[in-house]
C-alpha positions in Angstrom: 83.2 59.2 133.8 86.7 61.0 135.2 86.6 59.0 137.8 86.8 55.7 135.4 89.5 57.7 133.1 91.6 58.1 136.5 92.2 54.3 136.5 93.5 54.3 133.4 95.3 57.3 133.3 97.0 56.1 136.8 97.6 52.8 135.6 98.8 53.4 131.6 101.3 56.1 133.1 103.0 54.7 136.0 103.5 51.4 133.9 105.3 53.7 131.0 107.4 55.5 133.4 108.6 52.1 134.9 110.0 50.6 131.7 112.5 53.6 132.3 112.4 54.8 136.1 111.8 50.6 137.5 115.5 49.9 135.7 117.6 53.0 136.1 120.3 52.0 138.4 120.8 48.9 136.1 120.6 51.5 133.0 123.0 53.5 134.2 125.3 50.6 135.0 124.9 49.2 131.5 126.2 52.5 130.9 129.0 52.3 132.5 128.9 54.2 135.4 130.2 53.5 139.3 128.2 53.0 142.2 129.0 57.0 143.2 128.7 58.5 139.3 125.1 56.7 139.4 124.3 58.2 142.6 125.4 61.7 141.9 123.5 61.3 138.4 120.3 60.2 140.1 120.8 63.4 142.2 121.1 65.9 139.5 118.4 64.0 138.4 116.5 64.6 141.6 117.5 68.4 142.3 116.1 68.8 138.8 112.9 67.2 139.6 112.7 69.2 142.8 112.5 72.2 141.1 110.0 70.7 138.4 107.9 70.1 140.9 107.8 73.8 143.0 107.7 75.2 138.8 105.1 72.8 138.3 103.0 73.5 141.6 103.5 77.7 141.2 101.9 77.0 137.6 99.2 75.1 139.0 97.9 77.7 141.0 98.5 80.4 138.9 97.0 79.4 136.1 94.6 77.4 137.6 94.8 74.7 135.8 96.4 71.3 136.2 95.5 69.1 133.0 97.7 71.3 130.7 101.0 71.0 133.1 100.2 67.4 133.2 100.2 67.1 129.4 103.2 69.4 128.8 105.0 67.5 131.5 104.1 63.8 129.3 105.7 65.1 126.1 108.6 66.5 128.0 109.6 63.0 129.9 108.8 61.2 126.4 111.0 63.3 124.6 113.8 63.4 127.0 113.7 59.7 128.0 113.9 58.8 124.3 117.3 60.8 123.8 118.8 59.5 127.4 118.1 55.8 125.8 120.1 56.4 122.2 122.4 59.1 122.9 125.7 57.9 124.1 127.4 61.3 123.6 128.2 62.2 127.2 127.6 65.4 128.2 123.8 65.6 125.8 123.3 62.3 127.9 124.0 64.5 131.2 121.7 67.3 129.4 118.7 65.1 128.7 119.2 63.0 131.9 118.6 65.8 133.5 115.3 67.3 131.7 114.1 63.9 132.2 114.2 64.2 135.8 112.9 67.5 135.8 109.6 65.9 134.1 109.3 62.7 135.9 108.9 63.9 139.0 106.0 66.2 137.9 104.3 63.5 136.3 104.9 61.0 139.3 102.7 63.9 142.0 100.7 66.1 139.9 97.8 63.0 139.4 97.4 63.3 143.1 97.0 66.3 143.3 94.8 66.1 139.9 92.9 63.7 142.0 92.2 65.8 145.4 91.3 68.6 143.8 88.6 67.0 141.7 85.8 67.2 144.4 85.3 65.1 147.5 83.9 62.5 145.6 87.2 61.6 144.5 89.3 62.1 147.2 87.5 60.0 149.1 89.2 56.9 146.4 92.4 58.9 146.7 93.8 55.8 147.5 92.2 53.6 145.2 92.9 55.5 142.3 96.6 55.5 143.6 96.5 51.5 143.5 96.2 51.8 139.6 99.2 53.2 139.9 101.0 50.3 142.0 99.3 48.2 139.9 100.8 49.6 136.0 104.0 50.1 137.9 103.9 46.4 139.0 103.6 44.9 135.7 105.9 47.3 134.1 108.6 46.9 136.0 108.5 43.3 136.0 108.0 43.1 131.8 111.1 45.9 131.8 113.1 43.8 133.8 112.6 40.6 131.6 112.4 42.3 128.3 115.7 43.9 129.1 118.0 40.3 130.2 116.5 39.0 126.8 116.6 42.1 124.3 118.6 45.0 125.8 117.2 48.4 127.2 116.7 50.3 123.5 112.7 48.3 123.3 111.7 49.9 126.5 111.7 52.9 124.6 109.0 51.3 122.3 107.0 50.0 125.0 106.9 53.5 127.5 106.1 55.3 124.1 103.3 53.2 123.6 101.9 53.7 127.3 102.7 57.1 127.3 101.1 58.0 124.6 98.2 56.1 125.4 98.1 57.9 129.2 98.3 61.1 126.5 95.3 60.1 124.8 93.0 59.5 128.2 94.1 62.6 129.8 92.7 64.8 127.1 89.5 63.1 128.1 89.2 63.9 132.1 88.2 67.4 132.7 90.4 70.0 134.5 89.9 71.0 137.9 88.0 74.3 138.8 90.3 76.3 140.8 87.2 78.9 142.2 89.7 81.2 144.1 90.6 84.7 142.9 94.6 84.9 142.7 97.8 82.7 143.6 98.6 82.9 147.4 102.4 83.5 148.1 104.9 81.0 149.3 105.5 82.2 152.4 102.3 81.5 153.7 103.5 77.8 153.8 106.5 78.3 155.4 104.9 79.8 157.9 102.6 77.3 159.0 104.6 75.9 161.6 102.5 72.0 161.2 103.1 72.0 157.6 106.8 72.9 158.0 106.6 69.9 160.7 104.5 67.8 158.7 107.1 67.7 155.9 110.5 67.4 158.1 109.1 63.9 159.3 107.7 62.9 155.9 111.3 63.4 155.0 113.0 61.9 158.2 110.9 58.9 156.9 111.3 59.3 153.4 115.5 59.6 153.8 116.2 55.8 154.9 113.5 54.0 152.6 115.1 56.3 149.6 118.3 54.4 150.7 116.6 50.8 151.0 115.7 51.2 146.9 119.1 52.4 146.1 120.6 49.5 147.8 118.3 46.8 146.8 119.8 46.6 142.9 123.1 45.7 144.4 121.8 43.4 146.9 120.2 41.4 144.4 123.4 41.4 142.0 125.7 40.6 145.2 123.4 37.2 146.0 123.4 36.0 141.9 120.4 37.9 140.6 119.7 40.0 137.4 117.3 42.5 136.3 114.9 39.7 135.8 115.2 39.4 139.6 114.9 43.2 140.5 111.6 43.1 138.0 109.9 40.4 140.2 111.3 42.7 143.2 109.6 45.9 142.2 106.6 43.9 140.9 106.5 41.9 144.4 106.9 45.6 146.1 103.9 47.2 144.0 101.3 44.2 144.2 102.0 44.5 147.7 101.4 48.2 148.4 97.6 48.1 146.5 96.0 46.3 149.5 96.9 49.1 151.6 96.5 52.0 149.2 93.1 51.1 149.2 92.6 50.3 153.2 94.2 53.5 154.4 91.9 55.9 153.7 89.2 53.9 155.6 91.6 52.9 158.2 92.2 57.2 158.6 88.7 57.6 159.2 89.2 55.3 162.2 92.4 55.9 163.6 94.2 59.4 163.0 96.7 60.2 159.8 99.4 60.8 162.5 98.8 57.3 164.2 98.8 55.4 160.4 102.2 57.3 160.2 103.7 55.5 162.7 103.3 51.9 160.8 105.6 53.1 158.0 109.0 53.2 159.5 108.6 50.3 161.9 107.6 48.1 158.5 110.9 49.8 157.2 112.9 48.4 159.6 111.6 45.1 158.8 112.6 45.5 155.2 116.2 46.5 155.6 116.6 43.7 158.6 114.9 41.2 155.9 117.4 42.9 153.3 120.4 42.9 155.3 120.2 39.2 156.6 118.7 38.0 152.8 121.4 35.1 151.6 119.8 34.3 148.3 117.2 36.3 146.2 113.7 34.4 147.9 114.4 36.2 151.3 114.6 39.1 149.3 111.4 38.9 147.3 110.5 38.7 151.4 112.2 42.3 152.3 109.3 43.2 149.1 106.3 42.2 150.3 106.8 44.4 153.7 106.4 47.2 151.2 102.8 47.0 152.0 103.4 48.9 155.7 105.8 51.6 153.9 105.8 53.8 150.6 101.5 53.4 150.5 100.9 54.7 153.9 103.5 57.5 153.3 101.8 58.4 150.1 98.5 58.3 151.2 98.8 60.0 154.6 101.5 62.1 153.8 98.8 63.7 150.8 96.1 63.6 153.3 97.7 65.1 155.7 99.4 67.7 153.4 95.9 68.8 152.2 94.4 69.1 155.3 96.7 72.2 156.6 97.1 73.7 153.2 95.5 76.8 152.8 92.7 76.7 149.6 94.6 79.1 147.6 97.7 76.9 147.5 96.5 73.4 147.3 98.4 72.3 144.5 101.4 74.6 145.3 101.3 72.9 148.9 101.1 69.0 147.5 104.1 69.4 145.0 106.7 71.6 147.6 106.0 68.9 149.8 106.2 66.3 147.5 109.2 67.7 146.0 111.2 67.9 149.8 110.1 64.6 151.3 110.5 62.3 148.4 112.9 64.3 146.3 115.4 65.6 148.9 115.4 62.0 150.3 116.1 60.1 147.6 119.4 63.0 146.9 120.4 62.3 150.3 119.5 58.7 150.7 120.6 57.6 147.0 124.3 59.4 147.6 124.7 58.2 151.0 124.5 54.2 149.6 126.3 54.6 146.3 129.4 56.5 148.9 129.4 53.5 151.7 128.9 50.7 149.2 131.9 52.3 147.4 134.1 53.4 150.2 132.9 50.4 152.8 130.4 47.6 152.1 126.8 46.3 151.2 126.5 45.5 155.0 128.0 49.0 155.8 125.3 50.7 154.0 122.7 48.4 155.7 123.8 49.2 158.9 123.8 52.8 158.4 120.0 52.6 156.8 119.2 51.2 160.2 120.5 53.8 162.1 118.5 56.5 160.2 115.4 54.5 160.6 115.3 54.6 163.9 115.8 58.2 163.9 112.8 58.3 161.5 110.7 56.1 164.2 111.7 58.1 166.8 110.4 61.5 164.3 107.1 59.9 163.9 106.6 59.4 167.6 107.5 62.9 167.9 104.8 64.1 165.6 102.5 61.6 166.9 103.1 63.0 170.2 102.8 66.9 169.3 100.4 67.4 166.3 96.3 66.7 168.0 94.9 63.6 166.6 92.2 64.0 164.2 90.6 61.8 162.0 89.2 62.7 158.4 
């Protein structure tokens, strides 16, 4: 039966956090902020997720529980996305920007973890569970974006209280995870474990240039005539394409090695910001989306794989969200600032070029850690 509830939960709360998260550089445009104030607010917004995230995890352990962090961390992002939407007061925007981050960044790892600590029954369909997610963030974003170019950005807040509320409801139903071990292990036993320190520097290598790609992606769309009903078919394009692989990875792992997989992700992300840098008019575009399918779902699923195979038991949860919290959230600080600076100071092109270059840093990291961590398949 939880395994039938994780569908729904995955796919009722990713579409609710799209109608805000799918349309927030456009939301913060609308109001009225520069290329560099919207990429230093989704920063403060990210530093405060971070340290959601290693709160969140610590939690986790310690109390052994998971369910009631997950629902504290629902009513907080419903609450503080509500007051971002209507307040236009600027610093209690600034305030409840902020707790909003904190929260959304919880809600958007905890399920996994929720997931691979619910026996091996379940993260065995790790991936599949994770394709409900793609799949509620798909149609989300693209509703959001077309709801907002005909009615304005105050009925998202109608429509992510009514998912989230229903994501609310289901989660009450799936049981908790059962956290046998006596006590909460300390920190330091992660940081030093010398793979899973390496294991999350190339996740973020990775992570840094893609981070980049979404930021820029808004104002590549705007710079060749679109609108937000454009970025909505985007992200919807991007998350249709990532469920075919979401649910092939975890049986392609159990042929090849997680560290081989790896590899795939940044050589498809140089695909997309080539496709994105040469893309003269929105349909090459929707082109540079459809490569998703060889980036964020292999990061995701190996990266969580991977993760959990080196974490020691005590720390499972602990392990999944400092991770989490470093290779998704400290790239999209640095990747998100970096492209709001050179599209300011320099160019679209500019910023293009310079995501290159930092992919192929992040294909040459993955060849490193393909080279140096022994292959082993799950």
């Amino acid at each position: 039966m939880d395994l039938i509830l994780f569908k729904f939960l995955y796919f009722l709360l990713f579409f609710g956090l799209s109608s805000i998260a799918g349309m927030l550089i456009p939301f913060l445009q609308y109001k009225g902020f520069s290329p560099i104030e919207t990429a230093t607010l989704i920063s403060f917004y990210t530093v405060s997720g971070i340290l959601g995230q290693l709160i969140a995890g610590c939690c986790c352990d310690k109390l052994k529980t998971i369910k009631k962090i997950f629902i504290f961390s629902l009513l907080g992002v419903m609450f503080s996305t509500a007051l971002a939407i209507f307040i236009n007061i600027k610093i209690l925007f600034y305030i409840s920007f902020v707790i909003m981050g904190f929260f959304y960044y919880i809600l958007t790892s905890i399920p996994d973890s929720w997931v691979i600590e619910s026996g091996e029954n379940a993260k065995s369909k790790f991936g599949f569970f994770r394709a409900f997610g793609s799949t509620g963030w798909a149609f989300g974003v693209l509703a959001s974006g077309i709801i907002t170019e005909k009615y304005g950005y105050h009925i998202l807040n109608i429509i992510y209280l009514i998912m989230l509320s229903l994501t609310l409801f289901i989660s009450l139903k799936i049981k908790d995870t059962v956290k046998e071990y006596k006590g909460c292990g300390n920190l330091k036993e992660l940081f030093n474990n010398k793979e899973y320190i390496l294991t999350v520097i190339i996740l973020l290598i990775i992570c840094i240039p893609f981070r980049g790609y979404c930021q820029l992606v808004p104002y590549r769309i705007e710079y060749v005539g679109g609108n937000t009903v454009n970025l909505g078919i985007f992200n919807f394009i991007s998350s249709i394409s990532e469920i075919a692989m979401l649910i092939l990875a975890q049986k392609i792992m159990h042929k090849l090695s997680p560290d081989k997989l790896l590899l795939l992700s940044p050589l498809g992300l140089f695909l997309q910001i080539l496709t994105l840098r040469f893309g003269s008019n929105i349909n090459i575009i929707y082109i540079s989306a459809v490569l998703q399918a060889f980036t964020l779902p292999i990061i995701l699923v190996v990266g969580k794989i991977i993760i959990d195979r080196i974490s020691p038991s005590n720390l499972k949860t602990s392990s999944q969200l400092v991770a989490f919290a470093i290779f998704n959230s400290v790239s999209t600080i640095i990747g998100t600032a970096s492209v709001g600076y050179f599209i300011e100071k320099f160019s679209l092109d500019k910023a293009n070029l310079f995501l290159l270059g930092c992919n192929m840093l992040s294909i040459l990291g993955a060849l490193y850690y393909d080279r140096n961590i022994k292959d082993r398949t799950i």
